[in-house]
C-alpha positions in Angstrom: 99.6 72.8 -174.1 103.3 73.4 -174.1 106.0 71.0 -174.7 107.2 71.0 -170.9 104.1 69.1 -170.1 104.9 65.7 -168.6 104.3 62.8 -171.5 101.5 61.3 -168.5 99.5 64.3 -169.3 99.8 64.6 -172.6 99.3 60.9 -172.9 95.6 61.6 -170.6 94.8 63.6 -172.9 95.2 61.5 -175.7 93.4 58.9 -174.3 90.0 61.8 -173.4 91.0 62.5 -177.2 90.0 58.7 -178.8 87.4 58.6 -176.2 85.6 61.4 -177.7 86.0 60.1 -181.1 85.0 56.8 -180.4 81.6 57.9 -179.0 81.0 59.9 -181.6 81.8 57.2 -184.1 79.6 54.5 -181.8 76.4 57.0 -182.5 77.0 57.1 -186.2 77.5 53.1 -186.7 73.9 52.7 -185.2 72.5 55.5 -187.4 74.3 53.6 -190.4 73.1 50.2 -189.2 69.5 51.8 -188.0 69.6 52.3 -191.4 70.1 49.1 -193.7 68.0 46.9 -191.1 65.0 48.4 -189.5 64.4 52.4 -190.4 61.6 53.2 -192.8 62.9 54.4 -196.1 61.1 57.4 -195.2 63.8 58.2 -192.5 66.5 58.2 -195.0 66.8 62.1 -194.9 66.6 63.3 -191.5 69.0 60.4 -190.6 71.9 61.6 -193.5 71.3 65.1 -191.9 71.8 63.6 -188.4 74.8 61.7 -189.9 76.1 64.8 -191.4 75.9 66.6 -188.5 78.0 64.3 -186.3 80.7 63.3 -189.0 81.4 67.3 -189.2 81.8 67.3 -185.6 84.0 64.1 -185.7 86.0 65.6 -188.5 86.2 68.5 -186.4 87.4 66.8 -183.4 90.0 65.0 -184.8 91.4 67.7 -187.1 91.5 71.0 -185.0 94.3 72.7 -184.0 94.4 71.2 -180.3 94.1 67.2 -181.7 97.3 68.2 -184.1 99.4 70.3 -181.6 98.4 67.0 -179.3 100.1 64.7 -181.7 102.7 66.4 -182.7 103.7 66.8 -178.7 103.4 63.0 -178.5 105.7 62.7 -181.8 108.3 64.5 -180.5 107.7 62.4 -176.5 108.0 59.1 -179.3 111.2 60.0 -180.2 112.9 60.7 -177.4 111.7 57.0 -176.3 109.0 57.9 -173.6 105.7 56.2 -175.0 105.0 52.6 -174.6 104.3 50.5 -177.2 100.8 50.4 -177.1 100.7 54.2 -177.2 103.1 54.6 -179.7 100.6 52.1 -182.0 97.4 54.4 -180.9 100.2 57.0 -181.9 100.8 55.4 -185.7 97.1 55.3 -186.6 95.5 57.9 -185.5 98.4 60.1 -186.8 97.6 58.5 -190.3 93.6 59.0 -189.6 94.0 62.4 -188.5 96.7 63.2 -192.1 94.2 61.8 -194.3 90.5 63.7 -192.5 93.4 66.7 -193.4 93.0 65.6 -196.8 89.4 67.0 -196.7 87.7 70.2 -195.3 84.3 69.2 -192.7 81.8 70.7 -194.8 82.9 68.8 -197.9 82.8 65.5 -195.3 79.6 66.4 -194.0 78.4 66.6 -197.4 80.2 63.4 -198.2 78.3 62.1 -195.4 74.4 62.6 -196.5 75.5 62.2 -200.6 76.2 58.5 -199.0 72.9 58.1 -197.3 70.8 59.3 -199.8 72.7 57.2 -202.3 72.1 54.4 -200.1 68.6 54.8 -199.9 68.3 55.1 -203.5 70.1 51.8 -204.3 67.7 50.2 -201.4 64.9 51.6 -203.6 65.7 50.9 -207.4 67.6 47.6 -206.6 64.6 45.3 -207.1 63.7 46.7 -210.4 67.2 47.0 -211.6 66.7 51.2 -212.4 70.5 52.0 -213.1 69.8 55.0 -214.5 68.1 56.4 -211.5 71.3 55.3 -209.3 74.3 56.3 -211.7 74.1 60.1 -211.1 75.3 59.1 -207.4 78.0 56.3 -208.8 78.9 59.9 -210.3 79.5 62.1 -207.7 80.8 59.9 -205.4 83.8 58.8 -207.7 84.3 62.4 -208.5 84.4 63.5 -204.6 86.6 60.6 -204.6 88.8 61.8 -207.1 89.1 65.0 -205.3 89.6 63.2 -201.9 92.9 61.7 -203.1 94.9 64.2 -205.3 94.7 66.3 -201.5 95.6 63.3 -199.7 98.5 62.3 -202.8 98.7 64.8 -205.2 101.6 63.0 -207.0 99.3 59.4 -206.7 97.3 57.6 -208.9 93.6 58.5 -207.1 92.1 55.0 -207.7 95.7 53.5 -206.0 95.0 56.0 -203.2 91.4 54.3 -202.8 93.1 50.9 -202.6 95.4 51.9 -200.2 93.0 53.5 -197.9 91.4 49.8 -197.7 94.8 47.6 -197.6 97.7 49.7 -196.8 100.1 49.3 -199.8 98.0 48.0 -201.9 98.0 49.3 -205.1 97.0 48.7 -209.4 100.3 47.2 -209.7 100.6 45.1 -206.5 96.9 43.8 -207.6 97.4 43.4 -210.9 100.3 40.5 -209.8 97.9 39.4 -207.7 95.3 38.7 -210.1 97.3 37.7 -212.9 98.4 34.6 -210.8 94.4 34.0 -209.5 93.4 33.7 -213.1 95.8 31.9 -214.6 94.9 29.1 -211.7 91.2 29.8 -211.7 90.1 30.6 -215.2 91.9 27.0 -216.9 90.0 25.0 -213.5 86.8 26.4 -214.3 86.9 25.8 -217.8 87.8 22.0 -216.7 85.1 21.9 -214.7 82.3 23.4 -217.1 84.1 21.1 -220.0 84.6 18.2 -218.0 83.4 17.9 -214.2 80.1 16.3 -213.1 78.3 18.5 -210.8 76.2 16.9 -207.7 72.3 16.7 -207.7 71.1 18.5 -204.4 67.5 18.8 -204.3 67.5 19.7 -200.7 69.5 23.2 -201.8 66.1 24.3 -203.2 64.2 22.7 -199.8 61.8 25.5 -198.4 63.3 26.6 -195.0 60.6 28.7 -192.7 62.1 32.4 -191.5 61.4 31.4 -188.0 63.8 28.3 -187.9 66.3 30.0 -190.6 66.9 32.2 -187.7 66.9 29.6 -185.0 69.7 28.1 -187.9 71.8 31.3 -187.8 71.5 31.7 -184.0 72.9 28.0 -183.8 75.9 28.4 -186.2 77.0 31.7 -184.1 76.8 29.7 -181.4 78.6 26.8 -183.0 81.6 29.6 -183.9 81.5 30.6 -180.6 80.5 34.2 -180.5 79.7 35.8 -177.6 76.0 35.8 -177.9 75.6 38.6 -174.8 77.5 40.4 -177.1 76.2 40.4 -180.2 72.8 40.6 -181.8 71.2 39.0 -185.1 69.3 41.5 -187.8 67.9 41.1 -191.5 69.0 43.5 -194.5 68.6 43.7 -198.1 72.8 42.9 -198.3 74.2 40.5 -195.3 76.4 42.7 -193.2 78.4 42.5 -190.1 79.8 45.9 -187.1 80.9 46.1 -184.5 80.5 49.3 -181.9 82.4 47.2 -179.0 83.7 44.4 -178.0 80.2 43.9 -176.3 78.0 44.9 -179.2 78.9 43.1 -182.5 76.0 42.4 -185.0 75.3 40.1 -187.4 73.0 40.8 -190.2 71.7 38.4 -192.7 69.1 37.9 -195.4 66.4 34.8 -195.7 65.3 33.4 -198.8 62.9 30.2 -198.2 64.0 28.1 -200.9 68.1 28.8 -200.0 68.9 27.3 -196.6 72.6 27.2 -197.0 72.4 30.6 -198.2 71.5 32.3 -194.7 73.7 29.4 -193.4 76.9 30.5 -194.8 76.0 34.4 -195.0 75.7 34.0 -191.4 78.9 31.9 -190.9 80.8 34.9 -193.4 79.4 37.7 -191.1 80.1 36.0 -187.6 84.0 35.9 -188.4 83.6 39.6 -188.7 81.9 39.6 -185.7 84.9 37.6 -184.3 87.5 39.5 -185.3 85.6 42.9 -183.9 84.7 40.9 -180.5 88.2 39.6 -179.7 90.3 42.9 -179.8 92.2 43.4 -176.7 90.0 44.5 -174.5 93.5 47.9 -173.6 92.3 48.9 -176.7 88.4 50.1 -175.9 87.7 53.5 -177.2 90.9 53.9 -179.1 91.5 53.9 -182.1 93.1 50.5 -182.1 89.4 49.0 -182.0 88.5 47.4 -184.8 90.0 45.8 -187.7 93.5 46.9 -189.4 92.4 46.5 -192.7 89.3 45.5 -195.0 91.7 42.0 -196.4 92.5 41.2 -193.0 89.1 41.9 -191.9 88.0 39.7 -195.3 90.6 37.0 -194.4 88.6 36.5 -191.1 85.2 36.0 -192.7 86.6 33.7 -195.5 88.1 31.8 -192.8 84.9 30.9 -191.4 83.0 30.4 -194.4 85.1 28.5 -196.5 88.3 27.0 -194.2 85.9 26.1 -191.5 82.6 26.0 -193.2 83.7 24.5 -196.3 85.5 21.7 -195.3 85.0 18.1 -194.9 85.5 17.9 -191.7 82.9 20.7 -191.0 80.0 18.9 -192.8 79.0 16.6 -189.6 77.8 19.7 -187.1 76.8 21.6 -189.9 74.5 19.1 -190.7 73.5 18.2 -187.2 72.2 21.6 -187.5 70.4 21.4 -190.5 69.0 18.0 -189.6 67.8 19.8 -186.0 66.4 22.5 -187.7 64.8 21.3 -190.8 64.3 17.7 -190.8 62.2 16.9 -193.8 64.3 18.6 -195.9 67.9 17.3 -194.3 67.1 14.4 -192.9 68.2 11.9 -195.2 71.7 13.7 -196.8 74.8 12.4 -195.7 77.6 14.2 -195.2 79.3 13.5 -198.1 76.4 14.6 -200.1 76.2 18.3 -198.2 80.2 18.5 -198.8 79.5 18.5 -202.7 76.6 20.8 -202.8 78.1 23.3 -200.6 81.6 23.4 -202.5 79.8 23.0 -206.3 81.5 25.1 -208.8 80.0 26.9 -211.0 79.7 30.3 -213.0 76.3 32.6 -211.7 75.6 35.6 -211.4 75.2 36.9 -207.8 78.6 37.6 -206.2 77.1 36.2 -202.5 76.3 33.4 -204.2 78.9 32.8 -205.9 81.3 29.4 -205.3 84.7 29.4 -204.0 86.6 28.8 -206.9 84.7 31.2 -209.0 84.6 33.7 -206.2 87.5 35.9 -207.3 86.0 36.3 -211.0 83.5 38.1 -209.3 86.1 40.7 -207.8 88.3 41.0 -210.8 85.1 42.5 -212.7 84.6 44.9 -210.1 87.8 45.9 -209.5 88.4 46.7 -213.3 85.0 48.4 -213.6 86.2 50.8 -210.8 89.5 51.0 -212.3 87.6 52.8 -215.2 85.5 55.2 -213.5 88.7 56.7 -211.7 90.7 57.2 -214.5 88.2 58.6 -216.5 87.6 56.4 -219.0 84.3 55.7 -218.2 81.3 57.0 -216.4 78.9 55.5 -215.0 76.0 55.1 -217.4 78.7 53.1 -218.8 78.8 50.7 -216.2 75.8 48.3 -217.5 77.6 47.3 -220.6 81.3 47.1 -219.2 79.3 44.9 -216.4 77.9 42.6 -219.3 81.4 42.4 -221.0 83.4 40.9 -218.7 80.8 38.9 -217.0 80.9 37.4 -220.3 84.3 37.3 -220.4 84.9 35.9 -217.1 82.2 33.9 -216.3 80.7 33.0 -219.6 77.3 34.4 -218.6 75.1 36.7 -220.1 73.0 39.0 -217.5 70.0 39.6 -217.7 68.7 42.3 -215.7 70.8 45.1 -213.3 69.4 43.6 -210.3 71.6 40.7 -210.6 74.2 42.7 -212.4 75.6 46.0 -211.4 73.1 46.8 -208.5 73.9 43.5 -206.5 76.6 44.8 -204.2 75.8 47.9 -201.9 79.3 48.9 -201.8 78.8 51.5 -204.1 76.3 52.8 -202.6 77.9 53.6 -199.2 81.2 54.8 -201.2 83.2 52.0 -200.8 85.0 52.2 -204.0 88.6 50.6 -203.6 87.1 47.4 -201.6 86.4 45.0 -203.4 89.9 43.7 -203.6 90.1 43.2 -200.3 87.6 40.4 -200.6 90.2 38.8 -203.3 93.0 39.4 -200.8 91.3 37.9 -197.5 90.5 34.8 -199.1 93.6 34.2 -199.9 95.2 35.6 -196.4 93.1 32.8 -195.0 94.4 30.2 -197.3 97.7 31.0 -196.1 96.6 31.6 -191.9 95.3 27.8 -192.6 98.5 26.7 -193.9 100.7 28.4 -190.6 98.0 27.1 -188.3 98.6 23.6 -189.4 101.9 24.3 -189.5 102.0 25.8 -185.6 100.2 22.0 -184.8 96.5 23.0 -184.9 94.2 20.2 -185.7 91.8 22.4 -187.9 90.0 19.9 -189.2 90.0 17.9 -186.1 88.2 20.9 -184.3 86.2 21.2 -187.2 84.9 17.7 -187.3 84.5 18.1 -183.3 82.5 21.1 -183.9 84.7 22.8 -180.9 86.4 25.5 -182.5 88.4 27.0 -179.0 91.7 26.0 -180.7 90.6 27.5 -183.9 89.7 30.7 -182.1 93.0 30.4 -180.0 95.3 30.5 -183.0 93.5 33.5 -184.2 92.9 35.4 -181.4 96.5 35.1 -180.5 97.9 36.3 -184.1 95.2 38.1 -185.4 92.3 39.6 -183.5 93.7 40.5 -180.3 95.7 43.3 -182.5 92.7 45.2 -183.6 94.3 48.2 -185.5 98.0 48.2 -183.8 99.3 46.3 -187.0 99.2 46.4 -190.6 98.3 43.4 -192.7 102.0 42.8 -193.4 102.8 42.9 -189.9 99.8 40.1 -188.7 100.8 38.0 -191.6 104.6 37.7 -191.3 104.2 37.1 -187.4 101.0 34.7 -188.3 102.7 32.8 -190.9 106.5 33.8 -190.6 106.8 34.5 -193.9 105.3 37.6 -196.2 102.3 37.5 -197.9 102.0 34.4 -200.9 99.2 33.6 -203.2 100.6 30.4 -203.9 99.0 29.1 -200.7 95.6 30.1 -202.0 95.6 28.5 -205.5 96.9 25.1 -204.5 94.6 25.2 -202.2 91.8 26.0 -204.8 93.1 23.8 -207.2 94.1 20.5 -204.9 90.1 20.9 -203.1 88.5 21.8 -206.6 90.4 18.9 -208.6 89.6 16.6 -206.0 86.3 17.3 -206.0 85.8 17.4 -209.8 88.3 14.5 -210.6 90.7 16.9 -212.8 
C-alpha cells in the first residue's frame, strides 16, 4: 500500500478490513452466548480455548502492521477532506479500537480471553452456594490484568478512570462522583421517607405461581408488544438475564423464570428487549462495521431503562401490560385493576438483589458497586475483602444486612466476564432516559398516549431517529445534545424520581 493509492481503494479495503473483524467477532458472541444459555458446564474449557484462539486472531487482525499503515493512509485521505462522513465515523472508532487492542500484546489477550471463561464458569458454579472464596482468586487476576491493561493504554491515568472510560467515553471518578453526590442526596432522604413514613401496597398476586411454559408465552408477548422484530431475534434462559446482538437480524433476548415472580421475567424481559432494540435498529450502511452496535454501555443502559421503567413503569403502561397478564395467567391476574398493578410494580423498597431491585432504590445498588471496584483498583483492597466491604455499605445504603454471598457479592455476573468499570453505566442510562423522556415530550410525543394504546411506533420513531439508527458513529455526548438539545443533566432524573415516588408514597 502506498499513499498514491486512490482513497476508493484504500476505502475497499477498509471496508474487507471491518468485514473480517466483524465475522470473527459474530463467531465469538455465539461461543460467549453458547455459553451462559445452553453449553454443559463441562464445555467451559475447550470453549475458552476456542475463544482464545479467535480473540488472538481478531487482535491480530486489527493490530498488524497492514490494519495500522491502512489507517493511518485513511488519516491522512481525512484531512485533506476526501472521506465521507460515514467513513470518516468508521474512521474515529476503529482508530480508537485499534489504539487501545495496542495497549495489549495478543498472547496476553488470548490469555485474557480463557481467564474470563473459566472465571465465568466458576461464578456459574459457586453462585448458588455463595463460595466466594473459590471465585476471589479470579476477581484477582482479572483486576490485576486490568491494572496492567490501562497504565499501557494511559500511563499518566488513574487505571480504574481508564476502566470507566472504556465503558462511557469521558467518564471518570470525578465526573461520577458529581453524579452520585446529586443521586443520593435525592434518593437516600426519599427512601428514608418512604421506610419512615410511606404505606406500601399489598400484592398477593406478585407471589402468584406462573408456569414456565406461559412465562415464556408472557415474554414472547411483551417483545411483541415493544415491537421487536421477532424474525430477528430469538428468546433463551440464563442464570443472569442478558441481551446481544450479532446483526441487525439476530438479536437475543435471554431471561430467567422463577414461578412465584411473574413480573420478574416480565420486566427482565421488557429491560433486555430495549437492548435488543437499540442493537436491531442500527442503520442498516453500518453492517459489518464497526459502527454496529451500541456507542456506549450508558447509552446502551439508557435504552433498556427506557423500556423498563419509562414505558414499562408507567401508568399509562399498566392497561396492555395487564391485558397480558390477564391473557396469560388468569387465576392469578384476573381480578387486579390497573391501579393495583401500577403500585406493586413501582413499590419502593430496600432488598437485596440488584435485578430486583425498585426504581428509586435502583442506583444504591450501583453506588456499592462502583465504590467496591473503586477499591480493588487502587489497591486498597483485594478481593477476599470484598464480602465485608459488600456488607458495609449495603448497610449503609440500604439498611440491610446480607445474609449469604449469593445474594450479596456473587449476584451480578459482571465480574465474572471482566466487566469491571460498568456498573455505572447502569446509574448513567437511567438517568439518560429520564432526560430522552423529557426531549421526547418536549419534541410532541404522546409517550404515555402510546403507552396506554400499547402502539409504541412513535415511541420507537423518536428513538430510532436520535438514537439507534447511530449505532457506534457518535458518542453519548453527541446522541444526547442532538436528542435533547442540551448536554447531559441529572436534574431530569431526580425530579422525575422524586415527583413519581412522592406521588406514589404521598411525601
Amino acid at each position: 500500500m502506498t499513499e498514491t493509492r486512490e482513497t476508493s481503494e484504500l476505502v475497499a479495503d477498509f471496508r474487507r478490513l471491518q468485514r473480517d473483524r466483524w465475522m470473527r467477532d459474530y463467531a465469538m458472541r455465539i461461543l460467549s452466548f453458547d455459553g451462559a444459555t445452553v453449553a454443559p458446564a463441562n464445555g467451559a474449557a475447550a470453549r475458552g480455548e476456542a475463544l482464545g484462539f479467535l480473540s488472538e486472531e481478531f487482535h491480530r487482525l486489527i493490530t498488524g502492521a497492514d490494519a495500522q499503515a491502512l489507517v493511518a493512509a485513511l488519516q491522512r485521505a481525512q484531512a485533506a477532506g476526501q472521506l465521507d462522513e460515514q467513513t470518516a465515523y468508521e474512521l474515529r472508532c476503529f482508530a480508537r479500537d485499534q489504539r487501545e487492542a495496542l495497549a495489549v500484546p495478543a498472547e496476553e489477550e488470548a490469555a485474557w480471553t480463557r481467564l474470563v471463561c473459566e472465571a465465568d464458569a466458576v461464578w456459574h458454579r459457586v453462585k448458588p452456594t455463595g463460595d466466594w472464596e473459590a471465585f476471589a482468586p479470579y476477581v484477582d487476576r482479572m483486576v490485576d490484568a486490568l491494572r496492567r491493561r490501562a497504565k499501557r493504554l494511559k500511563p499518566a491515568a488513574d487505571p480504574y478512570d481508564v476502566m470507566l472510560d472504556l465503558y462511557e467515553r469521558g467518564a471518570s471518578q470525578e465526573s461520577l462522583d458529581a453524579f452520585f453526590a446529586q443521586v443520593r442526596e435525592s434518593v437516600v432522604p426519599l427512601v428514608a421517607a418512604i421506610v419512615q413514613k410511606g404505606e406500601q401496597p399489598a400484592a398477593p398476586f406478585r407471589s402468584a405461581f406462573g408456569g414456565h411454559a406461559e412465562q415464556l408465552a408472557l415474554s414472547r408477548d411483551l417483545m411483541d408488544l415493544l415491537r421487536l422484530k421477532a424474525d430477528g431475534a430469538a428468546l433463551a434462559e440464563t442464570e443472569h438475564p442478558f441481551s446481544e446482538g450479532f446483526a441487525a437480524g439476530d438479536v437475543r433476548v435471554a431471561t430467567h423464570i422463577y414461578e412465584n415472580d411473574i413480573l420478574s421475567n416480565a420486566y427482565s424481559v421488557l429491560h433486555e428487549t430495549g437492548h435488543a432494540l437499540y442493537e436491531q435498529n442500527v442503520d442498516p450502511a453500518y453492517d459489518a462495521t464497526c459502527l454496529m452496535g451500541g456507542t456506549s454501555m450508558g447509552v446502551h443502559e439508557s435504552q433498556s431503562r427506557f423500556m423498563e421503567n419509562m414505558v414499562g413503569r408507567s401508568r399509562a403502561f399498566m392497561e396492555p401490560l395487564l391485558a397480558l397478564l390477564k391473557k396469560r395467567f388468569p387465576e392469578a391476574y384476573g381480578a387486579v385493576t390497573a391501579d393495583e398493578l401500577y403500585r406493586a410494580a413501582n413499590i419502593a423498597q430496600p432488598s437485596l438483589v440488584r435485578l430486583e431491585a425498585d426504581e428509586l432504590t435502583y442506583p444504591l445498588h450501583i453506588i456499592i458497586r462502583y465504590e467496591i471496584e473503586r477499591l480493588l483498583f487502587s489497591g486498597e483492597a483485594a478481593a477476599a475483602d470484598v464480602p465485608r466491604l459488600w456488607a458495609r455499605l449495603t448497610k449503609q445504603y440500604l439498611g440491610l444486612e446480607v445474609p449469604n454471598n449469593t445474594v450479596g457479592c456473587l449476584q451480578d455476573t459482571h465480574w465474572s466476564g471482566g466487566d469491571f468499570g460498568y456498573f455505572p453505566s447502569y446509574a448513567l442510562g437511567s438517568a439518560y432516559a429520564a432526560q430522552f423522556a423529557y426531549a421526547m415530550r418536549a419534541d410532541g410525543v404522546d409517550l404515555d398516549g402510546a403507552c396506554a394504546s400499547g402502539d409504541l411506533a412513535p415511541v420507537n420513531a423518536w428513538l430510532g431517529e436520535k438514537i439507534w439508527r447511530w449505532g457506534r458513529a457518535k458518542d453519548a455526548d453527541e446522541l444526547i445534545q442532538g436528542a435533547c438539545g442540551s448536554a447531559f443533566d441529572a436534574r431530569c432524573y431526580c425530579d422525575y424520581l422524586s415527583e413519581k415516588f412522592s406521588a406514589l408514597y404521598g411525601l
